[in-house]
C-alpha positions in Angstrom: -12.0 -84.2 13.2 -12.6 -87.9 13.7 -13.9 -88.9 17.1 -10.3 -91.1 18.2 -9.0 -87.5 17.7 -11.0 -85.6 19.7 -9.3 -84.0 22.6 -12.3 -84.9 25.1 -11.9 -88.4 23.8 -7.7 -88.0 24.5 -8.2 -87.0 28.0 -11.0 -89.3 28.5 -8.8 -92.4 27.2 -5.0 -91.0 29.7 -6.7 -90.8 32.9 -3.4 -91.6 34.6 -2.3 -88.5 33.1 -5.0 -86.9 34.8 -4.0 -84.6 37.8 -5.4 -85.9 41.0 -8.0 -83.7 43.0 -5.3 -82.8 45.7 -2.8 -81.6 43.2 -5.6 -79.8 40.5 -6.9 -75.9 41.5 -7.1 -72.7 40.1 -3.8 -73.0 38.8 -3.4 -76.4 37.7 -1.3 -79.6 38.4 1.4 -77.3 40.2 -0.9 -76.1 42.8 0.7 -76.5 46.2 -1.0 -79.1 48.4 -4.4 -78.2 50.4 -5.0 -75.7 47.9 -9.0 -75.1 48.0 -10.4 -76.0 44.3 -11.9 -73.4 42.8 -13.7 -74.0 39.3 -11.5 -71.7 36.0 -13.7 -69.0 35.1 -11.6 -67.5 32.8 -13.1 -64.8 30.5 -13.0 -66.2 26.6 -15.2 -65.0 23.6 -16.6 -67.1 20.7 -14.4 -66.2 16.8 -16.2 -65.9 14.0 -13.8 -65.1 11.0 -15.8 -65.7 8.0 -16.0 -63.4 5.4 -18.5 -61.4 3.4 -17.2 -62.1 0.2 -17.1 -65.5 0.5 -20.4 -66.1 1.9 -22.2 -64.5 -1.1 -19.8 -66.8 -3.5 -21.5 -69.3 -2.0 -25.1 -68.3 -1.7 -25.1 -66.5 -5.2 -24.1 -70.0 -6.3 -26.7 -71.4 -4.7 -29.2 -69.0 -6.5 -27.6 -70.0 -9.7 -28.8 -73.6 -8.8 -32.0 -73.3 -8.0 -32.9 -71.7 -10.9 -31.6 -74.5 -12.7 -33.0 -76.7 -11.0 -36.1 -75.4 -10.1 -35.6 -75.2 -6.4 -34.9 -78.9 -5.8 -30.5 -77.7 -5.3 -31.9 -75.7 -2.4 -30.9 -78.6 0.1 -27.7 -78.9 -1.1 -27.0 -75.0 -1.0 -28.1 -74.5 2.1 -26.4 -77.5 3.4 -23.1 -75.4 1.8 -23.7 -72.4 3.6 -24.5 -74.0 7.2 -21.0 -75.8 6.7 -19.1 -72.3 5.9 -21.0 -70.5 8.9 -20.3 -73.6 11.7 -16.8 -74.0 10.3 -15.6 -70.2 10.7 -17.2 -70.0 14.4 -15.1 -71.1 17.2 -15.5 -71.5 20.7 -12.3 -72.4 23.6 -10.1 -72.3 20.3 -12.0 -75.0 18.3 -14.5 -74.6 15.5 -17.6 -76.2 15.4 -18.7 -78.8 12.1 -21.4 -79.3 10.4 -22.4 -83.1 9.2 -25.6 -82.0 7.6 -26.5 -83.2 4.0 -28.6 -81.9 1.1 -30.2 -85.4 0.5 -31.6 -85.7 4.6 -33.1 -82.1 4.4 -34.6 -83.3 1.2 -35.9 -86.1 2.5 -37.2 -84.5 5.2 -39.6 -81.9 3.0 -40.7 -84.8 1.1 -42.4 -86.1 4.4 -43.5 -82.8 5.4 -45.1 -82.9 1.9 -46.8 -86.6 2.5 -48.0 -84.8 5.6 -50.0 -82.3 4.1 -51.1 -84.8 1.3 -52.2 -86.8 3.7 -54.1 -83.8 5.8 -55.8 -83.0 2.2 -56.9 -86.3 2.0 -58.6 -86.8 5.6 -60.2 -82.9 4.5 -61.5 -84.4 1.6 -63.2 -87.0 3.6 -64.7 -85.2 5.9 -66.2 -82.7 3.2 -67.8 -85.6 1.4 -69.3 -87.3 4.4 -69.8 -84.3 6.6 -70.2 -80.9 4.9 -71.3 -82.0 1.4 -75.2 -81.1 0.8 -75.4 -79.9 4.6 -75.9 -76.3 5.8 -71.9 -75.5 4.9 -72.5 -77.1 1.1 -71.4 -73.9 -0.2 -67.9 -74.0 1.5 -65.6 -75.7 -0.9 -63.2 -78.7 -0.3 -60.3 -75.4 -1.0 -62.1 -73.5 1.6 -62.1 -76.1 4.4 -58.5 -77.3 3.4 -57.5 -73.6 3.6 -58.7 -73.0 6.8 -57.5 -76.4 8.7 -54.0 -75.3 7.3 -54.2 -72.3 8.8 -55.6 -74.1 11.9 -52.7 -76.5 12.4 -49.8 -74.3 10.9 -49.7 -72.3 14.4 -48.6 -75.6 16.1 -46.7 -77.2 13.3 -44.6 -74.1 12.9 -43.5 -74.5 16.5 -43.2 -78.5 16.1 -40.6 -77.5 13.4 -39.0 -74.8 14.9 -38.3 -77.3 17.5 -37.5 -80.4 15.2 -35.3 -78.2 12.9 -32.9 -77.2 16.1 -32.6 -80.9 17.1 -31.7 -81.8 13.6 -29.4 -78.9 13.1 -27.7 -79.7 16.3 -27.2 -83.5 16.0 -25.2 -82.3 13.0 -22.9 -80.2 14.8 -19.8 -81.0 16.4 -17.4 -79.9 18.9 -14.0 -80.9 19.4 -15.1 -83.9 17.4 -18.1 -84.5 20.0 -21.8 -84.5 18.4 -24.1 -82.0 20.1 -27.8 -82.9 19.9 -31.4 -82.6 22.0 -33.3 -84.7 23.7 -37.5 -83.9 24.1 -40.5 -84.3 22.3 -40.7 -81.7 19.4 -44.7 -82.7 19.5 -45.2 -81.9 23.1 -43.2 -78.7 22.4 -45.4 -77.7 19.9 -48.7 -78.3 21.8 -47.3 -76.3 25.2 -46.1 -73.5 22.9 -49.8 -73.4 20.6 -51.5 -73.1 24.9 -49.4 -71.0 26.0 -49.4 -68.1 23.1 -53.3 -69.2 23.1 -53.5 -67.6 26.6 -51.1 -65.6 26.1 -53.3 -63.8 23.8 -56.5 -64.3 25.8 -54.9 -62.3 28.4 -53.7 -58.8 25.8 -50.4 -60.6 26.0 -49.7 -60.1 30.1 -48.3 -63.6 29.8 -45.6 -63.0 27.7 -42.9 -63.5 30.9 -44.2 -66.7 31.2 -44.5 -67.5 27.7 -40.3 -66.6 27.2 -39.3 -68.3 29.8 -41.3 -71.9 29.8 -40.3 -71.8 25.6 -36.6 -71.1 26.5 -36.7 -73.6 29.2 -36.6 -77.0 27.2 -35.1 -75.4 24.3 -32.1 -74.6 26.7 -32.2 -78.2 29.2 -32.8 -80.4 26.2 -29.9 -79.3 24.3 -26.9 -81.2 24.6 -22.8 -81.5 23.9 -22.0 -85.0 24.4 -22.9 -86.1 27.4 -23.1 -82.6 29.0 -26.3 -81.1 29.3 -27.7 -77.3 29.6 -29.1 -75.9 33.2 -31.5 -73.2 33.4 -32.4 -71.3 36.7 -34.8 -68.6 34.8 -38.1 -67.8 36.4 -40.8 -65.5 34.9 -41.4 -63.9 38.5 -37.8 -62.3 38.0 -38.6 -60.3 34.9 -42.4 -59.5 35.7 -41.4 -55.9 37.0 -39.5 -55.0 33.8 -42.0 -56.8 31.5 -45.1 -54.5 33.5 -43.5 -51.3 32.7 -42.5 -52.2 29.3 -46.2 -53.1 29.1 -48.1 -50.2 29.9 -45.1 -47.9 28.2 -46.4 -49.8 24.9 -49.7 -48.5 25.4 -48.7 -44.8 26.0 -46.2 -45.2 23.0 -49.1 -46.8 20.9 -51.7 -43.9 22.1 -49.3 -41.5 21.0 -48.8 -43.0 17.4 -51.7 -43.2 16.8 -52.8 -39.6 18.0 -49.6 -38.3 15.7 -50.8 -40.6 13.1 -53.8 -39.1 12.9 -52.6 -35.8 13.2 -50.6 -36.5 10.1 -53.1 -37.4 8.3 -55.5 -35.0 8.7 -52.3 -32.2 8.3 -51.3 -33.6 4.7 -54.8 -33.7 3.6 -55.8 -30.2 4.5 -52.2 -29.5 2.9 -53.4 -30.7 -0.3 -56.7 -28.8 -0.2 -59.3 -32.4 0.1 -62.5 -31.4 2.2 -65.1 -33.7 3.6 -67.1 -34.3 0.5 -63.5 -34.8 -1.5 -63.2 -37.8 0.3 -66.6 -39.0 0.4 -66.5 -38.8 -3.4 -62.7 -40.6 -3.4 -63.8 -43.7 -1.7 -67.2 -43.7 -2.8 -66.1 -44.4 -6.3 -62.1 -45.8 -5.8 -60.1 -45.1 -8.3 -56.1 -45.9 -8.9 -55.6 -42.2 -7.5 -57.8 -43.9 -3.9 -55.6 -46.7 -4.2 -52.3 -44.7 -4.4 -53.9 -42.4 -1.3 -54.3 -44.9 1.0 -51.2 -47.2 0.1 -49.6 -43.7 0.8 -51.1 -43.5 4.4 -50.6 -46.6 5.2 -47.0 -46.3 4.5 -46.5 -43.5 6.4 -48.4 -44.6 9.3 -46.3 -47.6 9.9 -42.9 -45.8 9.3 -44.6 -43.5 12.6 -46.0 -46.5 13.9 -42.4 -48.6 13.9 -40.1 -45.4 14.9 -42.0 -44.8 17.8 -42.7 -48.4 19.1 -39.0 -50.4 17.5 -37.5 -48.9 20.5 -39.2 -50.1 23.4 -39.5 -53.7 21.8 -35.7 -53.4 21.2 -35.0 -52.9 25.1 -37.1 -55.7 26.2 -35.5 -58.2 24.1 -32.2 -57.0 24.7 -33.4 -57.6 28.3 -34.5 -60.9 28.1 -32.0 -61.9 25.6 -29.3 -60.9 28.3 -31.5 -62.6 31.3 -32.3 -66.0 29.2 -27.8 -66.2 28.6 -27.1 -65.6 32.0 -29.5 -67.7 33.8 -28.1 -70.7 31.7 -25.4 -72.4 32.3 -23.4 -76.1 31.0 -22.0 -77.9 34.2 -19.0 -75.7 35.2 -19.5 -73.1 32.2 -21.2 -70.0 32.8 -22.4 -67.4 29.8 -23.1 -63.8 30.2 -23.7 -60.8 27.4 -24.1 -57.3 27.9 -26.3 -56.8 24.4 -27.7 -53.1 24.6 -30.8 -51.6 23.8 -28.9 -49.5 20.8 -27.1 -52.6 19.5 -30.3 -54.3 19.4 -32.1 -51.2 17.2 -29.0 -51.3 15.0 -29.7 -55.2 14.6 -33.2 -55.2 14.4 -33.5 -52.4 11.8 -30.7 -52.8 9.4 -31.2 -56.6 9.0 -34.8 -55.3 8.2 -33.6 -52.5 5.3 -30.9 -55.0 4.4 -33.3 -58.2 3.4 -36.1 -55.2 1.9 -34.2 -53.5 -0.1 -32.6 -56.1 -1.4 -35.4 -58.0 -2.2 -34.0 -60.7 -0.2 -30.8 -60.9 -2.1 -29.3 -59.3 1.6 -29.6 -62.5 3.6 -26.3 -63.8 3.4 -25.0 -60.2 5.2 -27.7 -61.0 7.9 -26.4 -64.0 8.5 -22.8 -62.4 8.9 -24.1 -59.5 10.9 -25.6 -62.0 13.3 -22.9 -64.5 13.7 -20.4 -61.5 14.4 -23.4 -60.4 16.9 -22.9 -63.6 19.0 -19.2 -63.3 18.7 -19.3 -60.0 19.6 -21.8 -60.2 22.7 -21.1 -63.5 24.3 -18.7 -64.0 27.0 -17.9 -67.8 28.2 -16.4 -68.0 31.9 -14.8 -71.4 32.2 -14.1 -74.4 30.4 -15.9 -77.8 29.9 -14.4 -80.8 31.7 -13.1 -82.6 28.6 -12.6 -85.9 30.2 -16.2 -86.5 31.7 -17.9 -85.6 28.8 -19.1 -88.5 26.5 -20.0 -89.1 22.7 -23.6 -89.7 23.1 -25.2 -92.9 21.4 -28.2 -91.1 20.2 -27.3 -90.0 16.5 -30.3 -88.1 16.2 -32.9 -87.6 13.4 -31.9 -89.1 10.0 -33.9 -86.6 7.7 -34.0 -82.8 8.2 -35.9 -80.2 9.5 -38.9 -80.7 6.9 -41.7 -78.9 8.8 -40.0 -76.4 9.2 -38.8 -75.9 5.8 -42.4 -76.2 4.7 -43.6 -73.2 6.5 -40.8 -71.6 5.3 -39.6 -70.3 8.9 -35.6 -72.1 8.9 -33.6 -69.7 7.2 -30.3 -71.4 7.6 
C-alpha cells in the first residue's frame, strides 16, 4: 500500500468530511446533539491466517540456499519469511508490511563483523604493550580476546536486541504508515548490563524492577507514525506476586533437589554400586563413568524442569498480562488474559518442537507464537486515523547486525 493510499493519509487530507466534535460520539456522525463523547472501545482481535505448509515452503527453501551458498542467502531468506509472517497478521482489518531487505541485514553483519575486527585489533594492542613479558605473559592474545568477548557480549547482546527491534519496526507498516522507535539502543544496553548486574548481586530480588524499567523504553520508544506508546507500569505493583513467586522457587528448588538426590541414590542401590564402586568409577573414568553421569544429569534436569517450569510459567504469564494492560497507544487500550497452562503448553512444546527437531521445528514456533498473539490479545478502540502522521524519521538503513552476530534474532 503506497502512502497517498493510506486510509490515515485519506482522512487526514478530507478534513471537511470530518464530523465535527458536536455531532461525533459513541455512535458516530448521527449522534443527536449534546451527546457526551465517549472514546470507542470496541472489543477487536489481531488475524493471523498464515499457514503451516507454506511457511516451511519457504524456510525449507531457505535451507536449500544456505547451503548453497554457504550461509551468505541467509539475509535474503529470512527477509522472505518476516514478509509472509507481517503480511498474514492483521490488526483493525489491515495487515501489517514488511519493507526489510536481504542486502540491509547484510550489510548490517558486515559491520557487526568490522566491529569485532576492530575489538581484536585494540586486544592485540594491549597484549603487546601491556601483558606481553609481564606477570600474565602466559595468557595468550586468544585468551584475552576470548575473555573481553565474553565481557562485552552481555551488553552488546542487549544493544542488539534493542537495535534489531528498531530496525525491524521502521520496516513495518500499517495502513500504509511506517512504525519505528525512537531512543538510544547504546544507553539501552548499558541500563540493561546495571540493572541485571544488580539484579544478580541481589539473588535476583530485583527482577520487578528489572521487567519493568526494560519494558519501559521498549514500550514508550516504539512508534506508529506519529502515535506513540504510553506505559503506566510500576515495579511496586507486582512486588507482592514477584515475593511469593520468589521464596516458592526456593521451596520448589529444595525439593528438587532433595528428590534428586533421592533418585539418585535409589537407582544406584537399584543397580547394586556400593561406596568403593564408585570411588573406583570416577577414580579411573571410563566411557561406562561418562555414560553414568550424562545419565544423571539427564534425569536430574527433566526433575529439575518438571518441578520448577511451572512456577516460572505463572509469573510470566503474570507479567506478560500486567506489562499489555499497563500500556496503552493514545485512545487504544490492550488487554490479554494469557494463563498459566497456556504458557506451560507454549513454553514446553516450542522447547520439544526446536529439540527434537534439531532446529528443523522453528518455522512451527513461529506459527504457534503468532497464532499466540492472535489468540491472546484483545484491542479496545481504534486509532484516530486523521491525527496520526507519517513520521520523517526512516530509520536505520542496515539491519539488525549485532544482534544477528550473537545469534539471538531469530526472525
Amino acid at each position: 500500500m503506497s502512502e497517498a493510499s493510506s486510509p490515515w493519509q485519506q482522512a487526514a487530507s478530507e478534513p471537511a468530511n470530518r464530523p465535527s466534535p458536536e455531532t461525533s460520539g459513541p455512535s458516530g456522525p448521527t449522534s443527536p446533539p449534546g451527546t457526551a463523547w465517549q472514546p470507542d472501545l470496541t472489543p477487536s482481535q489481531p488475524v493471523y491466517d498464515g499457514r503451516l505448509g507454506e511457511l516451511y515452503a519457504i524456510y525449507l527453501r531457505h535451507l536449500a540456499l544456505m547451503l548453497v551458498t554457504l550461509g551468505w542467502s541467509r539475509f535474503w531468506g529470512r527477509t522472505r519469511i518476516r514478509r509472509y509472517v507481517w503480511n498474514h497478521m492483521s490488526v483493525l482489518g489491515d495487515r501489517f508490511e514488511y519493507r526489510g531487505r536481504g542486502r540491509e541485514l547484510m550489510i548490517g553483519f558486515l559491520l557487526a563483523l568490522l566491529l569485532i575486527a576492530a575489538w581484536a585489533g585494540l586486544m592485540y594492542v594491549v597484549w603487546i604493550y601491556v601483558f606481553h613479558q609481564k606477570p600474565f605473559a602466559s595468557f595468550g592474545m586468544f585468551d584475552i580476546f576470548s575473555l573481553s568477548v565474553f565481557l562485552i557480549g552481555f551488553p552488546l547482546a542487549y544493544v542488539g536486541h534493542y537495535a534489531g527491534l528498531r530496525y525491524k519496526l521502521s520496516r513495518t507498516r500499517w495502513r500504509g504508515i511506517r512504525c519505528g522507535m525512537a531512543g538510544s539502543a547504546w544507553r539501552y544496553g548499558a541500563i540493561a548490563m546495571f540493572l541485571h548486574f544488580a539484579n544478580a548481586s541481589t539473588a535476583y530480588l530485583l527482577t520487578p524492577v528489572v521487567s519493568v524499567n526494560l519494558a519501559r523504553p521498549r514500550i514508550v520508544n516504539a512508534r506508529v507514525g506519529t502515535q506513540g506508546f504510553t506505559f503506566a507500569g510500576r515495579a511496586g505493583d507486582i512486588y507482592g506476586r514477584y515475593i511469593g513467586y520468589y521464596f516458592l522457587n526456593i521451596l520448589a528448588w529444595a525439593i528438587a533437589a532433595g528428590a534428586t538426590f533421592a533418585l539418585i541414590g535409589g537407582t544406584i542401590e537399584s543397580l547394586g554400586f556400593t561406596f568403593e564402586d564408585l570411588q573406583k568409577l570416577f577414580s579411573h573414568p571410563s566411557l561406562r563413568t561418562v555414560v553414568v553421569v550424562l545419565a544423571v544429569g539427564f534425569a536430574a534436569y527433566l526433575l529439575f524442569g518438571l518441578l520448577i517450569l511451572p512456577l516460572r510459567c505463572w509469573w510470566q504469564a503474570y507479567l506478560m498480562r500486567y506489562l499489555v494492560t499497563r500500556s496503552r497507544a493514545g485512545n487504544v487500550l490492550f488487554a490479554t488474559a494469557l494463563s498459566t497452562r497456556q504458557m506451560w503448553g507454549f513454553l514446553v512444546l516450542n522447547y520439544l518442537i526446536v529439540l527434537l527437531t534439531l532446529g528443523i521445528g522453528w518455522p512451527w514456533v513461529m506459527h504457534r507464537t503468532m497464532k499466540l498473539i492472535a489468540g491472546q490479545l484483545w484491542i479496545y478502540g481504534a486509532p484516530l486515523g486523521g491525527d496520526i502522521r507519517q513520521p520523517t524519521d526512516l530509520g536505520p538503513t542496515y539491519g539488525e547486525g549485532l544482534l544477528d552476530l550473537f545469534d539471538v534474532s531469530g526472525v
